[in-house]
MARGURO-338685 format. One record per residue: residue number from 1; x, y, z of N, C-alpha, C in turn. Coordinates in pm, 1 decimal. Example, Ala and Ser with C-alpha at 12.3 -4.5 7.8 and 13.67 -1.06 7.14 Angstrom:
2
R   pos       n.px       n.py       n.pz      ca.px      ca.py      ca.pz       c.px       c.py       c.pz
R     1     1319.0     -569.0      780.0     1230.0     -450.0      780.0     1320.0     -330.0      780.0
R     2     1285.0     -225.0      708.0     1367.0     -106.0      714.0     1290.0        3.0      787.0
This chain:
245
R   pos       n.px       n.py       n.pz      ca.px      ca.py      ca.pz       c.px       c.py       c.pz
R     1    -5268.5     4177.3    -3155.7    -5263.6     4167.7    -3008.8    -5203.6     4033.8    -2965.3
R     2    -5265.9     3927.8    -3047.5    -5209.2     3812.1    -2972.7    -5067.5     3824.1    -3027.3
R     3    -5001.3     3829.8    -3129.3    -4875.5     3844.7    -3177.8    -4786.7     3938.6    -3081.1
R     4    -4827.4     3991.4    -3091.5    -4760.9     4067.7    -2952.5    -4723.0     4048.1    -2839.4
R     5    -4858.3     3975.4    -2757.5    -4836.0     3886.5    -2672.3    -4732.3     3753.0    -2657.3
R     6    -4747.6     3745.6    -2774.9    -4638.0     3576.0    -2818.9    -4509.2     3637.0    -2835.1
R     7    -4473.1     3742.5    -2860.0    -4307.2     3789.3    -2857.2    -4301.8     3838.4    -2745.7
R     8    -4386.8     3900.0    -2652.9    -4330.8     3947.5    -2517.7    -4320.6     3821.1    -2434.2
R     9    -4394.3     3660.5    -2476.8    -4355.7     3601.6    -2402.5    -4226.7     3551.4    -2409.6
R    10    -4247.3     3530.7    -2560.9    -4103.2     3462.7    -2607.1    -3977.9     3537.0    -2588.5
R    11    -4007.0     3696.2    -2581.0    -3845.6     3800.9    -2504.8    -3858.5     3734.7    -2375.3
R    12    -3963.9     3721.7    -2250.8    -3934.5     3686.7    -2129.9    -3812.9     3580.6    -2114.1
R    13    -3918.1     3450.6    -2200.9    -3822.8     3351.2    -2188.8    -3696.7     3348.5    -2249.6
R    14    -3652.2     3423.8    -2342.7    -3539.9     3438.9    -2397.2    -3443.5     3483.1    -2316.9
R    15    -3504.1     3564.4    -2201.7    -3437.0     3732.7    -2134.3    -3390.7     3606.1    -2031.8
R    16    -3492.7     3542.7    -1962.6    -3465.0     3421.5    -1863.8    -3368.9     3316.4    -1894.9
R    17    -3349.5     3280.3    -2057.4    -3291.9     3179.2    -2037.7    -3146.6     3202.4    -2023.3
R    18    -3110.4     3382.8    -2089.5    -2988.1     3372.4    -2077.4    -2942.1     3442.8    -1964.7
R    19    -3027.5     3484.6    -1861.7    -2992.3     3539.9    -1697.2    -2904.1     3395.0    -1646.3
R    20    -3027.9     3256.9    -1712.7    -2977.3     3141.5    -1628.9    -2879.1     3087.7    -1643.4
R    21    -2761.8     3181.1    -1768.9    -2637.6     3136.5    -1796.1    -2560.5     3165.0    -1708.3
R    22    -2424.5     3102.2    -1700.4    -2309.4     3138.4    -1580.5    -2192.7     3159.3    -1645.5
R    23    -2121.3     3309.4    -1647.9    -1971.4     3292.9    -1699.1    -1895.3     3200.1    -1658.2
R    24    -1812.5     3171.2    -1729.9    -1726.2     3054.0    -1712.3    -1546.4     3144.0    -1740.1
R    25    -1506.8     3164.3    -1677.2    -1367.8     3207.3    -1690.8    -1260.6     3147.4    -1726.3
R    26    -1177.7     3124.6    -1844.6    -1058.1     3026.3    -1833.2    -1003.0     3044.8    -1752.2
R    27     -927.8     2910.5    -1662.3     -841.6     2873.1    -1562.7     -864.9     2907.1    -1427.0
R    28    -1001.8     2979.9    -1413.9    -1049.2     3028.5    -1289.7    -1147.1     2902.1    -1291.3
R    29    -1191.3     2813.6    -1179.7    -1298.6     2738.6    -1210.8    -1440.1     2840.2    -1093.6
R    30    -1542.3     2726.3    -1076.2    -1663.1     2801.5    -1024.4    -1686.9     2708.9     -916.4
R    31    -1657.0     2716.6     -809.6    -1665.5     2610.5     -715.9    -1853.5     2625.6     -653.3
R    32    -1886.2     2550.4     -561.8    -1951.5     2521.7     -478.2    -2072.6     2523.6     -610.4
R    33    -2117.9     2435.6     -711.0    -2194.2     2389.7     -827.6    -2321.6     2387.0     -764.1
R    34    -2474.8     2378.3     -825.3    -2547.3     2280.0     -764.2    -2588.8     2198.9     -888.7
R    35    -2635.5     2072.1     -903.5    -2698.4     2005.0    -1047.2    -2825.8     1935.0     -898.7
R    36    -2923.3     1934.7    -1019.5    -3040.3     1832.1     -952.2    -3059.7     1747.9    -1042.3
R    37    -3126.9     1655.2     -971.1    -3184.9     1479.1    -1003.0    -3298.7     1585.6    -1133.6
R    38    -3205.9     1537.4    -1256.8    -3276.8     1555.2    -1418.6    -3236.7     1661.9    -1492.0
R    39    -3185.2     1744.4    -1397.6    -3137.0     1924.3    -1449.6    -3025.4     1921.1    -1535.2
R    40    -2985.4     2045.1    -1547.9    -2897.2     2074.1    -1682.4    -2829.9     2254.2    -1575.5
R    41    -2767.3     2276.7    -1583.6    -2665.2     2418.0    -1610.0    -2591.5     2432.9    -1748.0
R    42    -2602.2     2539.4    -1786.8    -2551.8     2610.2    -1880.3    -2448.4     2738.5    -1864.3
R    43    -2331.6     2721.3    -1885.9    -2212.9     2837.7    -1911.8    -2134.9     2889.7    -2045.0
R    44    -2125.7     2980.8    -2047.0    -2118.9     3052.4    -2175.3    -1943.5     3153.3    -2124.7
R    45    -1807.6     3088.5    -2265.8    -1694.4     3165.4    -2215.5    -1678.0     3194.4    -2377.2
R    46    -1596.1     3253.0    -2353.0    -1531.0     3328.7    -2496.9    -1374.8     3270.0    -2438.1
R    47    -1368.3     3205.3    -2571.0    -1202.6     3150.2    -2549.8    -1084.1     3198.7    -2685.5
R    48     -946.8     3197.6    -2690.2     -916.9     3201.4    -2772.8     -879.0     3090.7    -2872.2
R    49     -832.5     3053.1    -2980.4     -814.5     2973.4    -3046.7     -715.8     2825.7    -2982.1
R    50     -703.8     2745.7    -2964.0     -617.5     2665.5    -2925.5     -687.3     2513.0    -2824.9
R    51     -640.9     2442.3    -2791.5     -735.8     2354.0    -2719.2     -733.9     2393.1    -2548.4
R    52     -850.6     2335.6    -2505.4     -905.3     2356.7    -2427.4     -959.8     2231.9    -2327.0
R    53     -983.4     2198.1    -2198.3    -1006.3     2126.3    -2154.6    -1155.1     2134.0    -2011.0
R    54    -1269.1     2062.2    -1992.5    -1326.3     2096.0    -1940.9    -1322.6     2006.8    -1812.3
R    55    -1326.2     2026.3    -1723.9    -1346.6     1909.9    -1553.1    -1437.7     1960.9    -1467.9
R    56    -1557.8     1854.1    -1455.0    -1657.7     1889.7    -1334.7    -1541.3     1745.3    -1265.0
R    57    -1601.2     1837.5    -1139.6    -1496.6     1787.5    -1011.8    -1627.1     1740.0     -909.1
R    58    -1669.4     1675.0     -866.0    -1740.4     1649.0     -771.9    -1735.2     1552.9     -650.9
R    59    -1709.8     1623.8     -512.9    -1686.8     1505.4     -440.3    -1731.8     1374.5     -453.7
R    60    -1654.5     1240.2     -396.0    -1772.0     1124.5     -437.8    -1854.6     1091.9     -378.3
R    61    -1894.0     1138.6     -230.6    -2019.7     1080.8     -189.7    -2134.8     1135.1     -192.5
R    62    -2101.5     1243.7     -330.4    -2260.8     1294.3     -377.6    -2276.8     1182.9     -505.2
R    63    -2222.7     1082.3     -516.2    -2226.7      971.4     -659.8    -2263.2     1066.8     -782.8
R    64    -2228.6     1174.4     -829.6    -2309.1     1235.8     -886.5    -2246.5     1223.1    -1021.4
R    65    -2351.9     1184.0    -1128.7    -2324.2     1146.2    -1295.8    -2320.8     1258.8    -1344.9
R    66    -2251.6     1301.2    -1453.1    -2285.3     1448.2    -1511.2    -2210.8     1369.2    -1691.5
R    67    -2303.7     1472.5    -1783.0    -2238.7     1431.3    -1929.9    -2224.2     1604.8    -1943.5
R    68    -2096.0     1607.5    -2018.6    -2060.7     1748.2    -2047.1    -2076.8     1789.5    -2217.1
R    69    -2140.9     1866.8    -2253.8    -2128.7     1937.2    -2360.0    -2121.0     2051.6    -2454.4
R    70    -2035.1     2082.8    -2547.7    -1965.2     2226.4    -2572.5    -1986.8     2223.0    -2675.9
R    71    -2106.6     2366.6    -2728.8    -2141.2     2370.6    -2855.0    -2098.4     2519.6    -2864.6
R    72    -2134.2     2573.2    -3002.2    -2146.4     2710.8    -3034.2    -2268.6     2775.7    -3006.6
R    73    -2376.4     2718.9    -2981.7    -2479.8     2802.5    -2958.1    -2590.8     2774.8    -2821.8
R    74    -2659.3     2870.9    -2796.8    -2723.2     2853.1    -2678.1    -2837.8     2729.3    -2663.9
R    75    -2893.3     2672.6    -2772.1    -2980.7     2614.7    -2788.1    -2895.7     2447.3    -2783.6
R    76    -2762.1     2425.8    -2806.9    -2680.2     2325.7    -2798.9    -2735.1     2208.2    -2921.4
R    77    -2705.4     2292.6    -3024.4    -2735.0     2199.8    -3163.0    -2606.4     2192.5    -3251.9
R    78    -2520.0     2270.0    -3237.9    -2380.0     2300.9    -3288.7    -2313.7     2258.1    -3238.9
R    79    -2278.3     2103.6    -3164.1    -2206.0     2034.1    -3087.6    -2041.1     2042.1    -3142.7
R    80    -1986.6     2106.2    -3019.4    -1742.5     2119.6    -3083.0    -1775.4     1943.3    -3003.5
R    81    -1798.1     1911.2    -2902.7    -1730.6     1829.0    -2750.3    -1880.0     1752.9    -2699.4
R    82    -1835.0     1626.1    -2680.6    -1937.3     1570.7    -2575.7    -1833.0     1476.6    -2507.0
R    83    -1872.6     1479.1    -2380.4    -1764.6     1390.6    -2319.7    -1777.3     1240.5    -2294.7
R    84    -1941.3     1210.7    -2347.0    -1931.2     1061.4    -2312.3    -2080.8     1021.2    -2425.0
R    85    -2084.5      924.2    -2433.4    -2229.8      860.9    -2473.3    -2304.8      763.8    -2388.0
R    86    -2457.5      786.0    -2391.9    -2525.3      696.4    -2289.9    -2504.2      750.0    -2139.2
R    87    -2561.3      668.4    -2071.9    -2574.7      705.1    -1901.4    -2455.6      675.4    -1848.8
R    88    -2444.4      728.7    -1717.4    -2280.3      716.1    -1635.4    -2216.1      875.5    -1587.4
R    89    -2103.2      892.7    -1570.1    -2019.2      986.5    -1533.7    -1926.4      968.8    -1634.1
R    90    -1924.8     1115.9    -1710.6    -1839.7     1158.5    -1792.8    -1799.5     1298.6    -1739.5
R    91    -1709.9     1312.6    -1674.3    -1673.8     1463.8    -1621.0    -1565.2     1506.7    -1665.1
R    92    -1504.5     1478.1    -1794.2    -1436.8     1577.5    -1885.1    -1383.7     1566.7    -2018.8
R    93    -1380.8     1686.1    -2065.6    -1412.1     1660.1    -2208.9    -1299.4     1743.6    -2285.5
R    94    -1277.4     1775.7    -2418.1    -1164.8     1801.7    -2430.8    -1187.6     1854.5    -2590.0
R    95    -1149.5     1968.9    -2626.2    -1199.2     2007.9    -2744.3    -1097.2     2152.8    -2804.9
R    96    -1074.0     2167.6    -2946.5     -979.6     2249.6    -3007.6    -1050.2     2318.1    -3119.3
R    97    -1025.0     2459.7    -3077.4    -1114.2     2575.2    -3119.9     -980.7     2665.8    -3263.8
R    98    -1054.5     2619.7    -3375.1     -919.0     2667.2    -3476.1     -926.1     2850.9    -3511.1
R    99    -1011.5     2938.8    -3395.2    -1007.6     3053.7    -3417.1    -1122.2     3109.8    -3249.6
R   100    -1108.1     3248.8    -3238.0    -1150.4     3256.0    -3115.4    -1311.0     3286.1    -3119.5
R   101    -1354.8     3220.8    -3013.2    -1519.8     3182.1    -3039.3    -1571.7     3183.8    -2875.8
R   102    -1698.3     3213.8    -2928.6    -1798.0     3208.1    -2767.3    -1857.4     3079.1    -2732.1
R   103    -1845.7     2994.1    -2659.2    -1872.0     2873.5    -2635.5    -1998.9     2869.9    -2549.2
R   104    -2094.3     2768.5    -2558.6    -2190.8     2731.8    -2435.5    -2138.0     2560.0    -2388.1
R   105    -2157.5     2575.8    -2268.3    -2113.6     2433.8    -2190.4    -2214.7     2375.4    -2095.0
R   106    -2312.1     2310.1    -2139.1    -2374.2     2222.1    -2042.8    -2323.1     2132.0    -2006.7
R   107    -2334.2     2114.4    -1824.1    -2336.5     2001.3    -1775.8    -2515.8     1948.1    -1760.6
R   108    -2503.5     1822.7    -1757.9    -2661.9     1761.4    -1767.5    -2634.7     1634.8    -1674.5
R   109    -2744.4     1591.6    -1520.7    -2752.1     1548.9    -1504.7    -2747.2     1393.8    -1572.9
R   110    -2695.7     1269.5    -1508.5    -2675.7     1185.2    -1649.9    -2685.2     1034.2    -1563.9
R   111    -2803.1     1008.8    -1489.1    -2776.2      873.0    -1404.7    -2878.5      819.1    -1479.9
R   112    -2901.7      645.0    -1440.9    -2955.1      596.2    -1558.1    -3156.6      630.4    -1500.8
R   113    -3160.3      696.7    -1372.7    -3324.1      718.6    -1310.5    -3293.5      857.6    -1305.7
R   114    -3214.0      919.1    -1326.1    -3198.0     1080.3    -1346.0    -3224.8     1160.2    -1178.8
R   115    -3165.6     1052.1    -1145.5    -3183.0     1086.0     -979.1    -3101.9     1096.1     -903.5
R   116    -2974.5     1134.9     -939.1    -2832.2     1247.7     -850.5    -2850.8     1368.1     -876.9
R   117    -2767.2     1414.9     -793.8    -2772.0     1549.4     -741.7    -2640.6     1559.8     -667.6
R   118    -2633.4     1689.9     -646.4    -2483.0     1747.2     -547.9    -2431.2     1877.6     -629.9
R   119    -2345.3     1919.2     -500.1    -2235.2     2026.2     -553.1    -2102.1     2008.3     -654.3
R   120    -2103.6     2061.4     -701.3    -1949.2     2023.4     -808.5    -1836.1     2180.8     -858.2
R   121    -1727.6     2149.7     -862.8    -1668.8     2262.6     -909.2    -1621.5     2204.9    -1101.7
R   122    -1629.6     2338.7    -1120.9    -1602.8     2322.6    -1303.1    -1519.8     2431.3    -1325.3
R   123    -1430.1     2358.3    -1418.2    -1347.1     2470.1    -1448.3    -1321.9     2431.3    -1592.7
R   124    -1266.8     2529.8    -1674.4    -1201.8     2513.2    -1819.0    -1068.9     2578.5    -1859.3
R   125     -986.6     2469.9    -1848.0     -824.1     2491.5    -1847.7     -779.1     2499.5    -2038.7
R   126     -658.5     2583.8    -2074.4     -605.4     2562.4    -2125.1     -474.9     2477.8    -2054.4
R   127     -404.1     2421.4    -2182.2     -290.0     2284.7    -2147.4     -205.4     2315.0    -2021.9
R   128     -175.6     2447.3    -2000.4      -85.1     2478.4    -1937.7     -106.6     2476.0    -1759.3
R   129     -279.0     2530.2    -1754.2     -304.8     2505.8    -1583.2     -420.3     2394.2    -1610.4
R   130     -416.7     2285.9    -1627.2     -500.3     2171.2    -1612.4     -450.8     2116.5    -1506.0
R   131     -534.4     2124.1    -1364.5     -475.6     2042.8    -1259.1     -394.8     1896.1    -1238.9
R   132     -307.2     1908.9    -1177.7     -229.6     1791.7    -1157.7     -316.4     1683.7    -1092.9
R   133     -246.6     1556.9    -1032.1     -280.4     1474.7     -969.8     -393.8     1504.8     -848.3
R   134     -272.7     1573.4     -782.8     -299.2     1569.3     -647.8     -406.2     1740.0     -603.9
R   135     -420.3     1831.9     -700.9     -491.6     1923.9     -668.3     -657.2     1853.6     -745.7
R   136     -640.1     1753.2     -793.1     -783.6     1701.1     -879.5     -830.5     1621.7     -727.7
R   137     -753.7     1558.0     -626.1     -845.1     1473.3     -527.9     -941.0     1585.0     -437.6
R   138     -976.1     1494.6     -405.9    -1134.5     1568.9     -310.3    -1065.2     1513.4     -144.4
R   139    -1194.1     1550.5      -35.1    -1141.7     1554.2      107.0    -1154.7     1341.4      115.5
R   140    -1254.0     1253.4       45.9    -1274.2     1146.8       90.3    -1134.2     1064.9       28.2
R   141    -1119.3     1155.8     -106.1     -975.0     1090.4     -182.1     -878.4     1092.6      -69.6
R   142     -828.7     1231.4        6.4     -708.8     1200.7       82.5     -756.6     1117.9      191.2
R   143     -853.6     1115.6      283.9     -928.8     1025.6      391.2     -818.2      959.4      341.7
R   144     -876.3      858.6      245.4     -808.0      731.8      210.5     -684.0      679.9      193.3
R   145     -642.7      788.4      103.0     -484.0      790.8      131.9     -410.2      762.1      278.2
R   146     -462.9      842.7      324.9     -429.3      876.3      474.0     -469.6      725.3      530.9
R   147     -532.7      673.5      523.8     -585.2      517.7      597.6     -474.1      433.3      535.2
R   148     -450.3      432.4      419.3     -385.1      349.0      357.8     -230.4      426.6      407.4
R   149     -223.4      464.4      419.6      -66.5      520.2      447.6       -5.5      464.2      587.6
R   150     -134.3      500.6      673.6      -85.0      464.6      806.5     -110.9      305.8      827.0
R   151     -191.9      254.3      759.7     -142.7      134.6      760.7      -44.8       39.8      649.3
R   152       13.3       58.5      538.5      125.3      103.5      492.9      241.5       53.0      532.5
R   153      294.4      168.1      573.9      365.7      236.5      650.8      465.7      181.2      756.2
R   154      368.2      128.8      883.5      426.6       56.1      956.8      472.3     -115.8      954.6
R   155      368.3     -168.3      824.8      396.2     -260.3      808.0      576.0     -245.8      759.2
R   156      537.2     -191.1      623.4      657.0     -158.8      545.3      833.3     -182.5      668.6
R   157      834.5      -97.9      782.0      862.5      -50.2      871.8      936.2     -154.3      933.3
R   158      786.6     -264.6      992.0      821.7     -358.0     1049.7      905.2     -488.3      950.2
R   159      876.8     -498.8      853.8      934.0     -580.5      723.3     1058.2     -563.5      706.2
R   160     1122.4     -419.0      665.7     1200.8     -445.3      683.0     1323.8     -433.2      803.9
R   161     1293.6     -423.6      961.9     1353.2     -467.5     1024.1     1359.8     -592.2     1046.3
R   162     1257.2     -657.3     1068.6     1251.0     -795.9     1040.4     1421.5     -866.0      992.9
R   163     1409.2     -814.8      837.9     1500.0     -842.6      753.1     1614.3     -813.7      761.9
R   164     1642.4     -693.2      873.1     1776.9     -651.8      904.5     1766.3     -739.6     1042.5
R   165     1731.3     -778.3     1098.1     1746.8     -846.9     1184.4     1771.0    -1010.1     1168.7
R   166     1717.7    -1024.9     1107.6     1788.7    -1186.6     1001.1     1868.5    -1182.5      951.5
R   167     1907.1    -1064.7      869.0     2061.7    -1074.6      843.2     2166.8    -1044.1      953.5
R   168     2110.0     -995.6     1063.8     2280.4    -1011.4     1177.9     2280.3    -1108.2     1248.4
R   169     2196.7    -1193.3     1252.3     2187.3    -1321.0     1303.4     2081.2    -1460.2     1243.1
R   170     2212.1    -1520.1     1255.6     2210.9    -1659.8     1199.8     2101.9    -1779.9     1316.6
R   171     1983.1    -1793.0     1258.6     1910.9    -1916.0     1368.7     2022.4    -2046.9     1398.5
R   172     2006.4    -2090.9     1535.9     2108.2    -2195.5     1583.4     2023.6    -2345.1     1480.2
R   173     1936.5    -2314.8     1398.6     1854.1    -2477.3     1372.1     1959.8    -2450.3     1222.4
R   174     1976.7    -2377.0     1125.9     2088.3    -2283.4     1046.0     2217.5    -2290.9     1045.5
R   175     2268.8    -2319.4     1149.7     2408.6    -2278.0     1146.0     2467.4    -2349.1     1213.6
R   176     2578.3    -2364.8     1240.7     2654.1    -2438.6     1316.1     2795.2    -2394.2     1383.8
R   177     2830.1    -2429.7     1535.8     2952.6    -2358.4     1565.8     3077.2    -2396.1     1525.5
R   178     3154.4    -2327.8     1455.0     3331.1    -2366.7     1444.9     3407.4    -2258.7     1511.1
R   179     3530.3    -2329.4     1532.0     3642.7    -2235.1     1608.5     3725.2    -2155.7     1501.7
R   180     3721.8    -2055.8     1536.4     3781.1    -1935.1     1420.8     3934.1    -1854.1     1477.8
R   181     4012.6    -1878.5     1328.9     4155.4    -1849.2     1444.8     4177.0    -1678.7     1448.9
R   182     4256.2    -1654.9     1521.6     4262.8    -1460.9     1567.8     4263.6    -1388.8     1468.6
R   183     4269.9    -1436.4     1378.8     4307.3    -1319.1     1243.2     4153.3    -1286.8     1184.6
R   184     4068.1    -1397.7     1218.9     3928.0    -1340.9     1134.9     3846.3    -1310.6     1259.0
R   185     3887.4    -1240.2     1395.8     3817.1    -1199.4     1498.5     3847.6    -1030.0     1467.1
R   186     3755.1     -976.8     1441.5     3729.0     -810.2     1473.3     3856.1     -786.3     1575.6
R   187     3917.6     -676.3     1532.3     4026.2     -650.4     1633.6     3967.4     -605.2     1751.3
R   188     3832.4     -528.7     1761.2     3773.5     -475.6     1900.2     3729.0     -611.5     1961.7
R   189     3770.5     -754.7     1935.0     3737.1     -870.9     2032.0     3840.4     -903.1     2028.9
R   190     3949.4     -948.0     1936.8     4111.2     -983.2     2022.4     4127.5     -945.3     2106.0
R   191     4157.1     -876.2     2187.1     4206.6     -870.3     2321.2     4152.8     -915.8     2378.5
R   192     4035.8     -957.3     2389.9     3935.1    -1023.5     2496.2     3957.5    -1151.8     2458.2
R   193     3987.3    -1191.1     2361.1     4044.2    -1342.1     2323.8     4180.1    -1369.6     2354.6
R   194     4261.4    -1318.1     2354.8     4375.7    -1301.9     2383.9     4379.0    -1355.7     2532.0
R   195     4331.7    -1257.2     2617.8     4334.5    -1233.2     2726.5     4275.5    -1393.9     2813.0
R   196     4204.1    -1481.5     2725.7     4183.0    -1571.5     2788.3     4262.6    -1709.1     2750.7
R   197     4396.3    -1630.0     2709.2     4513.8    -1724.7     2688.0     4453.2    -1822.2     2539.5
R   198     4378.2    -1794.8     2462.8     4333.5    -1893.4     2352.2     4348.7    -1816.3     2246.6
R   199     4393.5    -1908.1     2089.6     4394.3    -1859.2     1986.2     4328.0    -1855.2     1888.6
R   200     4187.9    -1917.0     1924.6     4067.9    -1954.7     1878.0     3946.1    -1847.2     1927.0
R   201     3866.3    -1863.1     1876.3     3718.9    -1875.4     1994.8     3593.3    -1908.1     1876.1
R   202     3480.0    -1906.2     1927.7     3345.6    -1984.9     1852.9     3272.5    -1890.3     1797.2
R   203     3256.6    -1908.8     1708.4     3181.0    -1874.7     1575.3     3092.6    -1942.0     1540.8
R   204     2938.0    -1897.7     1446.1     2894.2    -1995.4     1444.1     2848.2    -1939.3     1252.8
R   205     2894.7    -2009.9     1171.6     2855.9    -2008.3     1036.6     2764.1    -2098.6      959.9
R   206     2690.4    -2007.6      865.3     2537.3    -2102.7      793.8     2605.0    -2238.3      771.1
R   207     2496.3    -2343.9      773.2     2507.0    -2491.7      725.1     2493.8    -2478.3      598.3
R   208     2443.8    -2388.9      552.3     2447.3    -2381.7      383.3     2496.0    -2259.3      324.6
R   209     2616.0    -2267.7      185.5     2691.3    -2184.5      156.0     2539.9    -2048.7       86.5
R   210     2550.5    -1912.5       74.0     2452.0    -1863.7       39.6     2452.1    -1884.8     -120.9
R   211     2604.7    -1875.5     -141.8     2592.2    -1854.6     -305.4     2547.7    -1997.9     -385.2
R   212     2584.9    -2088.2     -339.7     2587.9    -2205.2     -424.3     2495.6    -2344.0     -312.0
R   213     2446.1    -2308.2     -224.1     2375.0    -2388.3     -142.4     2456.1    -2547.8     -105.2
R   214     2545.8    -2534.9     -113.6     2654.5    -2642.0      -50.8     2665.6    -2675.0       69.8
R   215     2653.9    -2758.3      122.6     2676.2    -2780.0      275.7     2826.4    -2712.2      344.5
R   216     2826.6    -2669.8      432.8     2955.7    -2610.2      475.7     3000.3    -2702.7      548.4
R   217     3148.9    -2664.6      588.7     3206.7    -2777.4      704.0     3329.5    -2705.0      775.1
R   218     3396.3    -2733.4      829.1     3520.4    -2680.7      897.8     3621.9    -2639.1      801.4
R   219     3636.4    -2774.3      743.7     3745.1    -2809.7      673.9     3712.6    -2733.5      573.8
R   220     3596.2    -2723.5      543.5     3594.6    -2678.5      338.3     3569.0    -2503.2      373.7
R   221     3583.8    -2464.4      441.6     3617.2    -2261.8      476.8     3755.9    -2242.7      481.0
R   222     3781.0    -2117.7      384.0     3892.8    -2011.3      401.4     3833.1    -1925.1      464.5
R   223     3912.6    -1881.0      629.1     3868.9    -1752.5      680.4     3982.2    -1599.4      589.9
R   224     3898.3    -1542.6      530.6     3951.3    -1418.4      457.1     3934.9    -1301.0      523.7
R   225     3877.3    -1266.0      599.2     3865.0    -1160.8      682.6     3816.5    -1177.3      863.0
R   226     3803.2    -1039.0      876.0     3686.3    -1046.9     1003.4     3568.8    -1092.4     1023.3
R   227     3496.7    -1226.3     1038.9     3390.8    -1305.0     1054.3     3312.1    -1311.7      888.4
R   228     3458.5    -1336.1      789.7     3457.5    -1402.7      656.5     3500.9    -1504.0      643.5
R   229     3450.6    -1585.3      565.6     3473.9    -1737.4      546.4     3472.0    -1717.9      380.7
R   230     3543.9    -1791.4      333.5     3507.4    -1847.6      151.6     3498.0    -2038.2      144.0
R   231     3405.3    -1997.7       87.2     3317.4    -2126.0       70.3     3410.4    -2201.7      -27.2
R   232     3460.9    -2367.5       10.4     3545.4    -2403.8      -56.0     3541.4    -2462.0     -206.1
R   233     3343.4    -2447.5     -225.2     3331.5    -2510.7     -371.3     3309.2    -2389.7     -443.1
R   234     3225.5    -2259.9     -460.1     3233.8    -2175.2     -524.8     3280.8    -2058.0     -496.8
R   235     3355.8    -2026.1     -381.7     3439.4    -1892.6     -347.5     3383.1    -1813.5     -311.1
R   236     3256.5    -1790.0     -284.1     3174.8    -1719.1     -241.6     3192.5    -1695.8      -60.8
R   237     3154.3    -1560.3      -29.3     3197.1    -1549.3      101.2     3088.8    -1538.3      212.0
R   238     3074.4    -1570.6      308.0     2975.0    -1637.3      410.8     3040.6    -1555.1      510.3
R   239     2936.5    -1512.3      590.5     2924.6    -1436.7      734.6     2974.1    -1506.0      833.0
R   240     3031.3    -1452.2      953.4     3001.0    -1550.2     1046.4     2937.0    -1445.1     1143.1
R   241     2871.1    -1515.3     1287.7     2842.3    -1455.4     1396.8     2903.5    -1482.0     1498.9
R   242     2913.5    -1411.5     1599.2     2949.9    -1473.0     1768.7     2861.1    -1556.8     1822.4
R   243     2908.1    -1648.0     1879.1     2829.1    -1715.8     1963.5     2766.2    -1626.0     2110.3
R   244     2863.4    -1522.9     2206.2     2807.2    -1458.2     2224.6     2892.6    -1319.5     2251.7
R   245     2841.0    -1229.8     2235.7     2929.6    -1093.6     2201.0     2871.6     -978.1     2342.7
């Protein structure tokens, strides 16, 4: 009688422990998880031979620790995979099956007071659909992105106009004015130079050559083009601007 009793308990709990298993589907994961502060879940897949990869995914402001492990049997004494040692967050693990086999996969609560909790999605990829970058972030991951972008962004924006704006004009503390003869005036301003009976007009070019940091002067410029100058010690060619346009 009592023997009897002791195997109908021990079928209950047997019958229970493996109701409390969860298929696990390759490349399909199981979203909306629950783990509690000390608990354990258990999933059971049949895979074929080849490697395999496991990811609990859990948003971060459930802080939630999890250690993952993939044995052959339900009792988890036949360890293939553990994904970490000691306390912390280890959420994936990675393991190669040299023929096709039924796997069990606990995740186990894993903080160092055994006191997280939260929802998590798990999935078990072969090589080929193991999520990328950007399908692995969660909603607080992009938040952030998104904060950081928009501020970013406009800096970036403002920087470099900035910089295009320093390069079309020369500061007057910088530069200095010389008279430039008609041939290195933009032809869309000759005529307007022309027109005021002069064969000159004012320019104003850096005090210092860019290439070779030389002081400039009147005398020491070849004008080579339209508001080009060559610098008379290393040949290098220097901008000029209008004084006013």
């Amino acid at each position: 009688m009592l023997i009897g009793l002791t195997c109908l308990l021990t079928g209950i709990l047997l019958i229970g422990a493996v109701s409390a298993q969860a298929s696990l589907v390759p490349n399909v994961p199981r979203t909306n998880e629950y783990l509690g502060p000390g608990s354990d879940n258990i999933y059971v897949a049949d895979l074929d031979a080849g490697h395999w990869t496991v990811i609990v995914d859990a948003e971060s402001y459930w802080n939630l620790k999890v250690l993952i492990t993939v044995s052959r049997d339900l009792a988890i004494t036949d360890i293939i995979a553990e994904s970490g040692t000691g306390t912390g967050n280890f959420p994936t693990v990675a393991f190669t099956l040299a023929s096709n086999e039924t796997v069990y996969i606990r995740v186990r609560e894993n903080s160092v007071y055994h006191d997280t909790s939260g929802f998590y999605k798990i999935g078990l990829y072969d090589d080929s659909h193991i999520p990328g970058f950007f399908e692995s972030l969660d909603l607080f991951d992009w938040l952030f992105i998104i904060i950081i972008a928009s501020i970013l962004l406009p800096l970036c924006f403002g920087l470099f106009a900035c910089r295009r704006m320093k390069r079309r004009t020369l500061p007057i503390h910088e530069s200095f004015a010389v008279e430039a003869p008609l041939h290195a005036i933009p032809d869309k301003y000759q005529g307007s130079v022309q027109r005021h009976g002069s064969q000159t007009t004012t320019v104003r070019l850096p005090m210092k050559c860019p290439s070779c940091d030389a002081e400039v002067s009147h005398e020491g410029v070849d004008w080579v083009g339209p508001l080009e100058a060559k610098c008379g010690y290393c040949g290098g060619t220097m901008r000029a601007t209008f004084e006013r346009v």
